[in-house]
C-alpha positions in Angstrom: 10.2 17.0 27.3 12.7 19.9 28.5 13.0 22.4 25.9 16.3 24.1 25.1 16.4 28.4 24.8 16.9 29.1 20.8 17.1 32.3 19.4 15.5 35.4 20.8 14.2 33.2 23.8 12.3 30.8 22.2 12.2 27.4 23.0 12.7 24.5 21.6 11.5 20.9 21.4 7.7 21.8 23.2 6.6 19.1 21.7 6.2 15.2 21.3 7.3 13.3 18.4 6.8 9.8 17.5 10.7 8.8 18.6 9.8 10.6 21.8 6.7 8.1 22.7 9.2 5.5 22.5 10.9 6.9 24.6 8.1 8.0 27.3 7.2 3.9 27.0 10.4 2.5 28.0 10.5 4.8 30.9 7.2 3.9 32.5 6.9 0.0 30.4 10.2 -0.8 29.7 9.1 -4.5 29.6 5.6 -4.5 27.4 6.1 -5.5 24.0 5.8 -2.8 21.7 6.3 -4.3 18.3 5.3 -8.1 16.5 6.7 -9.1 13.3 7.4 -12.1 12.0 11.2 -12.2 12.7 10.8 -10.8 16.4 9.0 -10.0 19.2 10.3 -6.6 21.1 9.3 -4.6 23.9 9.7 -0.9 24.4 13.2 -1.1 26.2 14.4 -2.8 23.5 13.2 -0.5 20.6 14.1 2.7 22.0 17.8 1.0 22.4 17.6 0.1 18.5 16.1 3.5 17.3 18.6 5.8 19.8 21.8 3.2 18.7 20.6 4.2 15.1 20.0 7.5 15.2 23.4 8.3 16.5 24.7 6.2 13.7 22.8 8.1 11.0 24.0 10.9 12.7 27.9 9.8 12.8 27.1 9.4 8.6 26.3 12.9 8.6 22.7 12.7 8.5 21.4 16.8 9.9 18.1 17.5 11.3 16.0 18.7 7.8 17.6 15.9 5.9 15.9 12.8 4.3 16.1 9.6 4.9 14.1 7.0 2.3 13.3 3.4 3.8 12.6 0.7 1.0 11.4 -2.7 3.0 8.8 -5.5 3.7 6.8 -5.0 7.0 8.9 -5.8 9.5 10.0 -3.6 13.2 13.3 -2.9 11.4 11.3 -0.2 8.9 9.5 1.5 11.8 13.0 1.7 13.6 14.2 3.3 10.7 11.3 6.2 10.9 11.9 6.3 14.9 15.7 6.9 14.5 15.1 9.6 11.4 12.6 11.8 13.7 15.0 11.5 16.7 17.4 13.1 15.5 14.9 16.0 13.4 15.6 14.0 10.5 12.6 13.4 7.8 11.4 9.6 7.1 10.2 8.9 3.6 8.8 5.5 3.4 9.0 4.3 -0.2 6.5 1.8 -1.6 8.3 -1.4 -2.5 6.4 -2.9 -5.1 8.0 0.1 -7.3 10.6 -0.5 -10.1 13.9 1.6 -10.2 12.5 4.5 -12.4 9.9 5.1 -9.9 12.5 4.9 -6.9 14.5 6.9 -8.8 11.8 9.8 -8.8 11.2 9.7 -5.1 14.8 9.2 -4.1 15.6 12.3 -6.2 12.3 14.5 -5.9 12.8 14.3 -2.3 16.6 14.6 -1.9 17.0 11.9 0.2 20.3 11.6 2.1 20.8 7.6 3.0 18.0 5.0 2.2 17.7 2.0 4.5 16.6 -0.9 1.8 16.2 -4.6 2.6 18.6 -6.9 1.3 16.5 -7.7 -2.0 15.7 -4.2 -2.6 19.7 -3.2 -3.2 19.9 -3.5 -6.6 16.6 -1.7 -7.6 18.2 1.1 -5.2 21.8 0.8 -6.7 19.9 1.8 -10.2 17.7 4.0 -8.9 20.6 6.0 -7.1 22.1 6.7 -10.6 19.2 9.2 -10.9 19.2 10.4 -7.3 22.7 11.9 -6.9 22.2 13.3 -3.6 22.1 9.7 -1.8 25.5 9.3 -0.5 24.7 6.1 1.6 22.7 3.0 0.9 22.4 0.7 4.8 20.7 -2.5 5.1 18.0 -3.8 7.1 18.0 -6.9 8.9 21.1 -8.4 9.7 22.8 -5.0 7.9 21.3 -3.2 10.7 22.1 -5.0 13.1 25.6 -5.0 12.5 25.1 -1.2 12.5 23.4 -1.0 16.2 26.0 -3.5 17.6 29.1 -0.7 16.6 26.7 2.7 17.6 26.5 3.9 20.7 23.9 3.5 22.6 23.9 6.7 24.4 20.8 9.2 24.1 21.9 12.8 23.3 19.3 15.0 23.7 18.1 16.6 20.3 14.7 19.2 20.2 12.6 18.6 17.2 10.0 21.0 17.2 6.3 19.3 16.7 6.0 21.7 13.6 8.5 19.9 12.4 8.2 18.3 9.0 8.1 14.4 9.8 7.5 12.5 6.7 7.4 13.3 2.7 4.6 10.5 2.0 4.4 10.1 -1.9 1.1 10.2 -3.8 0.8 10.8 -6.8 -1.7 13.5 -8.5 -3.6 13.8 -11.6 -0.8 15.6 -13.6 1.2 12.1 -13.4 3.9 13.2 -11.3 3.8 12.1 -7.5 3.4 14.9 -5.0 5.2 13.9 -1.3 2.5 15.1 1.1 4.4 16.8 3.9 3.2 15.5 7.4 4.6 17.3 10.6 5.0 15.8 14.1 1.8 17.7 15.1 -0.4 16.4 12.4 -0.2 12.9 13.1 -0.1 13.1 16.9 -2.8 15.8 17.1 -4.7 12.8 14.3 -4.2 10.2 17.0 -5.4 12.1 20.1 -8.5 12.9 17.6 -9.2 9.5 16.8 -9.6 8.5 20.4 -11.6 11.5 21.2 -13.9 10.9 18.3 -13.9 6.7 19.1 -13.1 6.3 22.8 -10.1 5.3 24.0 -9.8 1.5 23.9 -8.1 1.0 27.3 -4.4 -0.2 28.6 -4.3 -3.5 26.7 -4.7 -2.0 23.0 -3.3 -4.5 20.5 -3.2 -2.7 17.0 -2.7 -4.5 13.6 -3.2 -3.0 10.1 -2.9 -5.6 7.2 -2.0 -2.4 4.8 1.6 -2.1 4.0 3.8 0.1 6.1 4.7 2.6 3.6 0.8 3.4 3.2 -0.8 5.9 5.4 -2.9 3.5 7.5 0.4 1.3 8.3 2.0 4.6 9.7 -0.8 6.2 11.2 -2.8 3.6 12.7 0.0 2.8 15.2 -0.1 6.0 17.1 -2.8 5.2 19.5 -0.9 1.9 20.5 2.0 4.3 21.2 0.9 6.9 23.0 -0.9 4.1 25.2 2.0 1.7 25.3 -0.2 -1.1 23.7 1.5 -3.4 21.0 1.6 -3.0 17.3 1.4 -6.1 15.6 2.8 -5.8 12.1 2.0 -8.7 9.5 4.2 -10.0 6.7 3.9 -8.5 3.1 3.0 -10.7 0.3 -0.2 -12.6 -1.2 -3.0 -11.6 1.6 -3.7 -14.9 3.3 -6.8 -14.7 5.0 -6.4 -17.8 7.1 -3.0 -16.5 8.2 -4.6 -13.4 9.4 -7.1 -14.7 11.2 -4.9 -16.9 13.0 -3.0 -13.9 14.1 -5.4 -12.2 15.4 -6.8 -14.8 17.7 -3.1 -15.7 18.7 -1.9 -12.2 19.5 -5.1 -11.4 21.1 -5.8 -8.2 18.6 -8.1 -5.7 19.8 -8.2 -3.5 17.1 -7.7 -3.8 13.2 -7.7 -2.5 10.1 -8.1 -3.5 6.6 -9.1 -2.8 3.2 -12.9 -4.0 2.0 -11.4 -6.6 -0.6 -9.2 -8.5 2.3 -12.2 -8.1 4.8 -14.2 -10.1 2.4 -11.8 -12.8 1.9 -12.2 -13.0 6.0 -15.7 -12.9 6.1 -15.8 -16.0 3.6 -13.7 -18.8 5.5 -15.7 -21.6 6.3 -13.9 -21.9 10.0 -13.9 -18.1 10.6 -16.2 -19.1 13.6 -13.3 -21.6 15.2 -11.3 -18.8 16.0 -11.3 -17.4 19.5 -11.9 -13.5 18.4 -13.3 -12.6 21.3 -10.6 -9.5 22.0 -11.4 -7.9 18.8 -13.3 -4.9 19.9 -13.0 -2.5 17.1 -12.7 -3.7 13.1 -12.4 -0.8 10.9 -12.1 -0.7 6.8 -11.2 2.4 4.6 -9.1 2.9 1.3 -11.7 1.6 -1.2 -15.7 1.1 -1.6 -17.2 -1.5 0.6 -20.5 -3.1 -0.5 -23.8 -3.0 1.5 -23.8 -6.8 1.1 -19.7 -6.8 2.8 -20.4 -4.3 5.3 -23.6 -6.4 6.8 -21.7 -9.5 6.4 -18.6 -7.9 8.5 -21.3 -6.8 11.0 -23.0 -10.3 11.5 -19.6 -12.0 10.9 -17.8 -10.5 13.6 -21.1 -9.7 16.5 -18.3 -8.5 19.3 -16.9 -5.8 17.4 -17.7 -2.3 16.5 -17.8 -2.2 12.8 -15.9 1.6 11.7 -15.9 3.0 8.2 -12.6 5.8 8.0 -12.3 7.9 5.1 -10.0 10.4 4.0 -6.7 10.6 2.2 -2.9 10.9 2.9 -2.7 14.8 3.1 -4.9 14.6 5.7 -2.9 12.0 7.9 -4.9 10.8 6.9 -8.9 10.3 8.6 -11.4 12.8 8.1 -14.4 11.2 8.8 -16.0 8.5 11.1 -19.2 6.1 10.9 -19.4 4.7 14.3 -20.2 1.5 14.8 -24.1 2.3 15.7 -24.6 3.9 12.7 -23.1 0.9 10.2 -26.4 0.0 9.3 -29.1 2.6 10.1 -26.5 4.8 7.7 -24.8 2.2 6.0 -23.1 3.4 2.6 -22.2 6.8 4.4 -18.6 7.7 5.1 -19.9 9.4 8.4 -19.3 12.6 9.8 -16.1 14.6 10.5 -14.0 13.2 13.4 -12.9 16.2 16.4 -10.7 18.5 15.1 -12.1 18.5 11.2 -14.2 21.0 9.8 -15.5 20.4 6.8 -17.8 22.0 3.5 -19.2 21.1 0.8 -19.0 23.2 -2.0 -19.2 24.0 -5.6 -16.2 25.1 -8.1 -16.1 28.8 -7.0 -16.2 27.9 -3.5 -20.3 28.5 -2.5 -21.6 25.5 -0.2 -24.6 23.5 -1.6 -27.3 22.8 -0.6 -27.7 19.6 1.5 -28.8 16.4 -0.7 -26.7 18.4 -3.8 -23.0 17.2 -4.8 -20.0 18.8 -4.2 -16.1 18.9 -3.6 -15.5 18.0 0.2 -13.2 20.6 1.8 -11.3 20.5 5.3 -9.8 23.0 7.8 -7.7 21.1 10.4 -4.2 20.9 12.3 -4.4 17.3 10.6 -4.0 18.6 7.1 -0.1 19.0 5.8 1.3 21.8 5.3 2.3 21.2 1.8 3.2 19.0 -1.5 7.5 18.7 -1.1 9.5 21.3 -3.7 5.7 21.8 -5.6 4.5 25.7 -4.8 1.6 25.6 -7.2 0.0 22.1 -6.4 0.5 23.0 -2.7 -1.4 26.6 -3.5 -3.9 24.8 -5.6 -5.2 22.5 -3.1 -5.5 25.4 -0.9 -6.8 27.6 -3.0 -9.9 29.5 -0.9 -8.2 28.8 2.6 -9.5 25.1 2.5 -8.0 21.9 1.3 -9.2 20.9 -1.8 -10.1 16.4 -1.2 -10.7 15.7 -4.7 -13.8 14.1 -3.4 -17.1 14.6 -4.6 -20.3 14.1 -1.9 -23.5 15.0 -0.8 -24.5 15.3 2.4 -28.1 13.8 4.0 -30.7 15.7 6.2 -28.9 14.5 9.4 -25.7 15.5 8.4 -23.8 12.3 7.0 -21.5 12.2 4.3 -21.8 9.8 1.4 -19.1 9.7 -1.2 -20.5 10.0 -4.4 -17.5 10.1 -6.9 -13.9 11.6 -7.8 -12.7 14.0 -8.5 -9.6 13.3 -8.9 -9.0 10.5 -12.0 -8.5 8.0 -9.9 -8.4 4.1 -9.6 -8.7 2.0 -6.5 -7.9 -1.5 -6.6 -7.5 -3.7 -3.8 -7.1 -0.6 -1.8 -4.3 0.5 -4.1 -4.6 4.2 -5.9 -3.6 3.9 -9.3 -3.4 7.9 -10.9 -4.8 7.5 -14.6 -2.3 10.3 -15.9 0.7 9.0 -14.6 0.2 5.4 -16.0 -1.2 6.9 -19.1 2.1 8.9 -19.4 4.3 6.0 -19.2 2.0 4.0 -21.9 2.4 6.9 -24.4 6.1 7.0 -24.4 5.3 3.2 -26.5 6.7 3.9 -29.7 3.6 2.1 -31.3 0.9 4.5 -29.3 -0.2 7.4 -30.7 -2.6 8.2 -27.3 -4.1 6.3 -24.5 -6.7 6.6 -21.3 -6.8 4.5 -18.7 -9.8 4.1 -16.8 -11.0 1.3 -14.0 -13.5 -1.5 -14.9 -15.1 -3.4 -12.4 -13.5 -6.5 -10.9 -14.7 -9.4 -8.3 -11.2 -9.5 -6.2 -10.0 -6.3 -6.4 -13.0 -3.9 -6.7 -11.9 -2.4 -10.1 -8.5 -2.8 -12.4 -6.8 -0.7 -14.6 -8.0 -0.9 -19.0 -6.2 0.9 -21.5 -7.9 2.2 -24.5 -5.1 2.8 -26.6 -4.9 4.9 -29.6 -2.4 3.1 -32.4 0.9 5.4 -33.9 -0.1 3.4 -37.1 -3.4 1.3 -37.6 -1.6 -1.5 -39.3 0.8 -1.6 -36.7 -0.9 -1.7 -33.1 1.1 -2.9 -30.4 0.0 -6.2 -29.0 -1.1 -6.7 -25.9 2.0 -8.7 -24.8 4.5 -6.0 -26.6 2.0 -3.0 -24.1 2.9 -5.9 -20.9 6.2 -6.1 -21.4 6.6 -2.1 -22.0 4.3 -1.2 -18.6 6.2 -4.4 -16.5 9.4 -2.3 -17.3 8.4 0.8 -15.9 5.3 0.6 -13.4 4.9 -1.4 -10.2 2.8 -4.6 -11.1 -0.7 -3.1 -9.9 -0.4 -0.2 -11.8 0.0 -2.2 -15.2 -3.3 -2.4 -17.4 -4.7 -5.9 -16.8 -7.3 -5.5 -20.3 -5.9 -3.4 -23.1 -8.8 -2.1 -25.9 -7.9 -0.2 -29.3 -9.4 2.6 -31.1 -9.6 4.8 -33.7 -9.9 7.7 -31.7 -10.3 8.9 -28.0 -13.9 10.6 -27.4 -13.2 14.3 -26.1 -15.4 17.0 -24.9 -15.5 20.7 -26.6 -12.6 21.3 -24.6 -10.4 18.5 -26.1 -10.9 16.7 -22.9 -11.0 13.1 -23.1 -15.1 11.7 -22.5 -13.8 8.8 -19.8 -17.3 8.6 -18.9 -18.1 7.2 -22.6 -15.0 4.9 -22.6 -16.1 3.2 -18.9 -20.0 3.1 -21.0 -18.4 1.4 -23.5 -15.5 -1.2 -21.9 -17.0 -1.0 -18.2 -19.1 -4.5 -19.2 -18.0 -8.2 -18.6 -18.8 -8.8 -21.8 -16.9 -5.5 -23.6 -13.6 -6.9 -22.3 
């Protein structure tokens, strides 16, 4: 794009954004259809109307380059319009996870200072209570027909506005072991440069890339994944939120003609096990890739002979990273199978012990990576920002070893973390909701193993009084009121007391010994 001379010479706008893809594709395929949903079907001309008609309304509201903008909604094109229109005009998008309750909405609103929020219809009343702890919102706009209504009164000509690439892009919220969520902050740079690095490290698919990630859009995966499809001008295809339906999913895929998807392992198993999977003409579906939770040996064979045309990809990393770190090609899925690969171009990575030494290969240790992928920071949080850097390296959280050939096998976390259903659940954050309970003395959460979903939260909870424990309909009712639903404990266990180290640190490892069992819950 043509920059514009700032200060001292410099120049602006160098760069590409997301907004300005859009842009590029309705120039040179103004007629492809860049976006599916449920609701619509819209090609490039007509998004980068939308996002320019939107951005100069955010912009008429007041909305400056810098500020935030918050979008609370269901998959749909009308939340990815939202993001466009915030970049365009150097604004920063923070997609908020709508399966949070108004407390929680209330933290992000606030933590990140968000300007406007752009909320579906059903979501205005979580967001009207939320805003009473987020002063800084002065405008609440609807999606859907809202928007709509907004895009029909803007103008729908483009002024030109630089965003440099360096440019903060989104605040993406996860939350970290002190119970607080941290708003990983992702410039234009990192999640281009991510994209070009994914199709350097997997091959470029070709002209006719048809991209669909069954993750919600406010995760990582929903935001990242579509890059590729824009840069090319292929089609995201974006499927409703709810209750997975594997049937649905499938039939989606064969009737949109996807060439490429993503998913987490416990919906790729419900896949794998329909009876007329086979019926289905899958035949574009070149590339099937699974990441955000463990995947069994016995699911990833079964994906392999399941789905014979496609290459079967393992991605790990984690949102500060934009989030993929590492690959395991499609050759490799059985002769390494278990192995989260090796780093993708543009990573490096070590793997080291607590003061920083590397280890010896086959020994565990703390993965740590050095790439224009990585953020540049946690939002308003110096010291968690300087502690994940600490050494010159980001700090993963993650511990592994690595084999004689040089793969990468995850081996457990650092971080106290759950993953269920390719959800993170942070054991301190959950556990400091449960102990404002006026009946709980102390708790711990840790995650038990579960058929559907991989694992699920427990609560061993410590009684105020031990003739007065809470029940465990008086804990439901207190976590339903203040955590999203797959946050809440599904098993609660009392005890006397919580086992801790000589530190005073509580022994999870004894509590998952003793509730981790079927038959201990």
């Amino acid at each position: 794009m043509t920059g514009a001379v700032g200060p001292a010479g410099s120049i602006t706008g160098r760069g590409m954004t997301m907004s300005d893809l859009v842009a590029r594709d309705a120039r040179l395929e103004p007629d492809r259809t860049a976006f599916v949903d449920v609701r619509s079907r819209r090609s490039y001309r007509e998004v980068d109307d939308r996002v320019t008609r939107l951005g100069n309304a955010l912009a008429s509201r007041g909305v400056a380059p810098g500020d935030r903008l918050a979008v609370l909604g269901l998959n749909s094109t009308d939340v990815v319009e939202a993001w466009l229109a915030a970049l365009r005009i150097g604004a920063i998008a923070v997609p908020v996870n709508f399966r949070m309750v108004a407390d929680e909405v209330a933290y992000v609103l606030a933590d990140s200072g968000a300007r406007v929020v752009l909320c579906d219809e059903a979501f205005v009343p979580v967001v009207d209570d939320a805003r009473r702890a987020a002063p800084e919102v002065v405008d609440v706009l609807t999606l859907g027909a809202g928007l709509d209504a907004v895009l029909a009164e803007a103008t729908g000509t483009s002024t030109e506005r630089p965003v440099e690439d360096e440019a903060a892009a989104f605040i993406m919220y996860t939350s970290g072991t002190t119970g607080s969520p941290k708003g990983a902050v992702l410039t234009h740079r990192n999640l281009y440069l991510h994209a070009f690095c994914s199709m350097a490290t997997l091959g470029r698919e070709g002209d006719d890339l048809v991209w669909m990630s069954a993750a919600p859009l406010f995760h990582i995966a929903g935001l990242s994944g579509m890059l590729p499809a824009l840069i090319t001008a292929g089609t995201t295809v974006i499927p409703p939120s709810g209750g997975f339906d594997p049937a649905a999913t499938v039939a989606t895929l064969a009737n949109e003609r996807v060439t490429s998807c993503f998913m987490v392992p416990a919906q790729w198993q419900a896949v794998c096990a329909l009876p007329d999977l086979a019926t289905f003409d899958l035949s574009r579906l070149r590339r099937i890739s699974w990441g955000a939770a463990p995947a069994s040996d016995t699911l990833l064979r079964t994906m392999i002979e399941s789905f014979p045309q496609a290459e079967v990809c393992t991605a790990f990393g984690q949102t500060e990273c934009s989030p993929v770190t590492t690959y395991l090609r499609g050759e490799d899925s059985i002769r390494k199978i278990g192995s989260i690969g090796t780093p993708m171009v543009g990573v490096e990575v070590r793997v080291v012990d607590d003061e920083m030494n590397d280890v010896p290969r086959g020994a565990v240790g703390e993965i740590v990576y050095r790439s224009p992928m990585v953020m540049t920071g946690y939002w308003n949080k110096p010291d968690e920002t300087a502690e994940a850097f600490r050494g010159a390296w980001f700090h993963s959280g993650d511990l592994v070893r690595e084999d004689e050939d040089g793969y990468l096998y995850v081996v457990d976390r650092l971080k106290d973390m759950i993953i269920s259903g390719g959800e993170n659940i942070y054991c301190a954050e959950v556990e400091n909701v449960l102990a404002a309970h006026p009946k709980i003395a102390e708790v711990a959460l840790i995650g038990v193993p579960d058929p559907r979903w991989g694992e699920t939260p427990l609560a061993v909870v410590v009684p105020r009084a031990p003739h007065d424990a809470p029940t465990d309909a008086e804990v439901e009712a207190f976590a339903r009121e203040h955590l999203a639903a797959y946050k809440r404990p599904r098993h609660v266990r009392y005890v006397d007391a919580l086992p801790r180290n000589a530190g005073g640190k509580v022994v999870k490892k004894a509590l998952r010994e003793r509730f981790g069992r079927d038959d201990q819950r």
